[in-house]
C-alpha positions in Angstrom: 0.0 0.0 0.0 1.3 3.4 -1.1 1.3 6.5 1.6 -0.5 9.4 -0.3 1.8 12.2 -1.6 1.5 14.3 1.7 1.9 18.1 1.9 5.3 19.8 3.5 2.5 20.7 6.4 1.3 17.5 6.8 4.9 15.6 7.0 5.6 18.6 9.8 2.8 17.3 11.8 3.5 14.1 11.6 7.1 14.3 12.8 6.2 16.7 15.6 3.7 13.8 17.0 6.5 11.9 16.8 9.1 13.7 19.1 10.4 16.8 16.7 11.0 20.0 17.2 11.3 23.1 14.6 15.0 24.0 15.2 15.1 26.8 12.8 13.6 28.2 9.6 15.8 29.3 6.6 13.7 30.8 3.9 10.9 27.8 2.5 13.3 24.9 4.6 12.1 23.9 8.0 14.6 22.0 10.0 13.7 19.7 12.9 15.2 18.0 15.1 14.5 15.1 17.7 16.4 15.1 21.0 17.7 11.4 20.6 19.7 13.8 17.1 18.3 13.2 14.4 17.1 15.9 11.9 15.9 16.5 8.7 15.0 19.3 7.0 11.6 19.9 4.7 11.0 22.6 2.2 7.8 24.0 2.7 6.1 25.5 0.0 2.6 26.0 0.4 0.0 23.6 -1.9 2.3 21.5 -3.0 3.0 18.1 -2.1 6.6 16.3 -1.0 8.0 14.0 -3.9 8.7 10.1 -3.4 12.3 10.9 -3.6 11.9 13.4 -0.9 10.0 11.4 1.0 11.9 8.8 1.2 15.2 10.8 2.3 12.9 12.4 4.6 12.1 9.5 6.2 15.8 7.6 6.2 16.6 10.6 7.7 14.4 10.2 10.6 14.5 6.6 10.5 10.6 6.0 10.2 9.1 3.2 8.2 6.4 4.6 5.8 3.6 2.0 8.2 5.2 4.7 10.7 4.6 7.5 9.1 1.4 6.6 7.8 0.0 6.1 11.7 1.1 9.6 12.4 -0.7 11.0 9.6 
């Protein structure tokens, strides 16, 4: 089962129900961070939706499964 392509809002949710916090904001890029260290960053450009390729860095990044991600969405 595919995830459906989720918005840069949306993935920020998610990873914020999940432990994250907005470090900083540079320009469209939100960066996060977890206090465990990992962090990721997410452009965030309002209507449009994060890529598969994206998504899947995304989520290597924060070492989620998409199942994972899918609960939090």
């Amino acid at each position: 089962m595919t995830l459906p392509a989720p918005t840069s809002d949306q993935i920020i949710a998610a990873l914020r129900k999940a432990g994250f916090d907005v470090i900083r904001q540079s320009g469209s890029h939100v960066v996060l961070r977890h206090p465990d260290g990992r962090t990721t960053v997410v452009p965030q450009h309002r209507g449009s939706t994060i890529g598969k390729g994206l998504l899947s860095k995304i989520l290597k990044d924060v070492q989620l499964t998409r199942e994972q991600l899918r609960s939090l969405l």
